[in-house]
C-alpha positions as CSV (number, residue, x, y, z in Angstrom):
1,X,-6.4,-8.1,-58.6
2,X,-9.9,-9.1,-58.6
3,X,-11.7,-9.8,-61.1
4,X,-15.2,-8.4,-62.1
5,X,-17.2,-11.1,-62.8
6,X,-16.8,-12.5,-59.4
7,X,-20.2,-12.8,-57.3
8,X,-20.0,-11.7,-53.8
9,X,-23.2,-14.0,-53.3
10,X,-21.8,-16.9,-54.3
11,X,-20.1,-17.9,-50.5
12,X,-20.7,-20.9,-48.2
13,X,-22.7,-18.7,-45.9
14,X,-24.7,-16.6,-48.0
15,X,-25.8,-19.3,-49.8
16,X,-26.9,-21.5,-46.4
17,X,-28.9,-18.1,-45.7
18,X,-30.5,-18.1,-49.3
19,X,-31.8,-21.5,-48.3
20,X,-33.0,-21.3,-44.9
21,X,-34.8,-18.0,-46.2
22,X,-36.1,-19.5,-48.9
23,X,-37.7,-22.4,-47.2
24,X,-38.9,-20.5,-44.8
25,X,-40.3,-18.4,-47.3
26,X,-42.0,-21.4,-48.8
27,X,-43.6,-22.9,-45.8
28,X,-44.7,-19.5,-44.3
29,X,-47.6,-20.9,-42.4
30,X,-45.6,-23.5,-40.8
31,X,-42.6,-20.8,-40.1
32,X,-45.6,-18.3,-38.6
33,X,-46.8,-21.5,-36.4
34,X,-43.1,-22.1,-35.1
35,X,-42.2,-18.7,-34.4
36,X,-45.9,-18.6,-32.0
37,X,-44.4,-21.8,-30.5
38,X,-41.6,-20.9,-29.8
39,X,-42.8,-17.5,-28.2
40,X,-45.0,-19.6,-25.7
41,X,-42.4,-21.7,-24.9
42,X,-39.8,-18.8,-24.3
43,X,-42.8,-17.2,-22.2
44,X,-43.5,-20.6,-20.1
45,X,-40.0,-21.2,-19.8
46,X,-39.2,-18.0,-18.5
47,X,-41.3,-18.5,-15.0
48,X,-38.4,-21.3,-14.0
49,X,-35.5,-18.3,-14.3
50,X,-34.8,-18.0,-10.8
51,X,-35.2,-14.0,-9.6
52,X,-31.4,-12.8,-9.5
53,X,-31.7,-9.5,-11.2
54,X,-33.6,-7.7,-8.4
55,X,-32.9,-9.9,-5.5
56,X,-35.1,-9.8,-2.6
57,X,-33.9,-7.4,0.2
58,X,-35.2,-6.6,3.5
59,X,-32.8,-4.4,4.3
60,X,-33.9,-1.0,6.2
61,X,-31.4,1.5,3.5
62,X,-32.6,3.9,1.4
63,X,-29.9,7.0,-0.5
64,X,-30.4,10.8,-0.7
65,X,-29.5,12.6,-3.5
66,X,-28.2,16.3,-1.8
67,X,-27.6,18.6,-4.7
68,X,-25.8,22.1,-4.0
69,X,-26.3,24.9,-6.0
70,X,-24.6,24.8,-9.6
71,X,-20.6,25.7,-9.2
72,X,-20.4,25.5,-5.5
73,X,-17.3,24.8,-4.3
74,X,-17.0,21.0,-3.1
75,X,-15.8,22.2,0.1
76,X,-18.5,23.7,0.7
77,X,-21.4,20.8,-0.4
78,X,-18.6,18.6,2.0
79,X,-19.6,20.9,4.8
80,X,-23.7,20.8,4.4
81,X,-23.2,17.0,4.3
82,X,-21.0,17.0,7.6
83,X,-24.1,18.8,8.9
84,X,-26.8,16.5,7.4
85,X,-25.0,13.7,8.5
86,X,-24.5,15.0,12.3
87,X,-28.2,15.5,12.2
88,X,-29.2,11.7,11.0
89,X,-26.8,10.3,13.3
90,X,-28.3,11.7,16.3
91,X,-31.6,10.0,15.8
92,X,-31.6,6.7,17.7
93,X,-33.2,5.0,15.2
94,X,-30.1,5.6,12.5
95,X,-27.8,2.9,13.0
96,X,-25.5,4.1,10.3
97,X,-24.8,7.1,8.2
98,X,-22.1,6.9,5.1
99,X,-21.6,10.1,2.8
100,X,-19.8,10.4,-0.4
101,X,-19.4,14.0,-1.9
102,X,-18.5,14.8,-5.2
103,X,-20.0,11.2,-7.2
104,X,-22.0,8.4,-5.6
105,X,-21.0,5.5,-3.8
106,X,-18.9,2.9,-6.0
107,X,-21.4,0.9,-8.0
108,X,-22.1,-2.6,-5.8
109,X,-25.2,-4.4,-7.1
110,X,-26.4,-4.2,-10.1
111,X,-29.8,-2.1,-9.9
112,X,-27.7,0.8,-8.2
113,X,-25.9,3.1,-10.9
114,X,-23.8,5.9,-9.3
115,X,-23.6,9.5,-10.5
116,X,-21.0,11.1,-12.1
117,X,-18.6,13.8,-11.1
118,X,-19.9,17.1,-9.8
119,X,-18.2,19.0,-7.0
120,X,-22.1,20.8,-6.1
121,X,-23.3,16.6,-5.9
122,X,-23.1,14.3,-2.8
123,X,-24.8,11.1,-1.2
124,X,-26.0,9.8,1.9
């Protein structure tokens, strides 16, 4: 049973808390002065982070969204897509043509998000 006159404030880490808080509380112009510091360092520092999260790509590819009329049957938005695709690949200058109907493509870089499931939804 607990009793009532124990202080819930009285533990290892909420008293490390009340200190740091307190002292920072106390120096405030020196805390204000760190905090700028460390924001121009962060912001310095940051120009060295090497570009991975949109990585450079020369790649000719680009996606089209084909959207079929609200409750069409996925047979039927697999059928326009046959025929879109048919039309790309008899340009010379398509090299490649790759469809998925019913959700995008499975999610392989990170900038790309697919869409969900709808049978009136495909991509090319």
């Amino acid at each position: 049973q607990a009793n009532d006159n124990d202080d819930p404030y009285q533990g290892i880490i909420f008293n490390f808390y009340k200190a740091l808080l307190s002292t920072a509380l106390k120096f405030r112009l020196s805390t204000l002065a760190l905090m700028i510091l460390l924001l121009a360092a962060s912001v310095v520092g940051f120009k060295s982070v090497k570009q991975s999260f949109f990585p450079a790509s020369n790649t000719p590819m680009f996606y089209v969204d084909y959207w079929h009329y609200q409750g069409a049957d996925i047979r039927s938005t697999s059928d326009n897509l046959t025929d879109i695709e048919s039309f790309l690949q008899s340009d010379d200058l398509v090299l490649e043509v790759t469809s998925t109907i019913g959700q995008g493509a499975p999610r392989f870089m990170l900038t790309y998000s697919p869409e969900k499931q709808y049978d009136a939804y495909g991509q090319l």
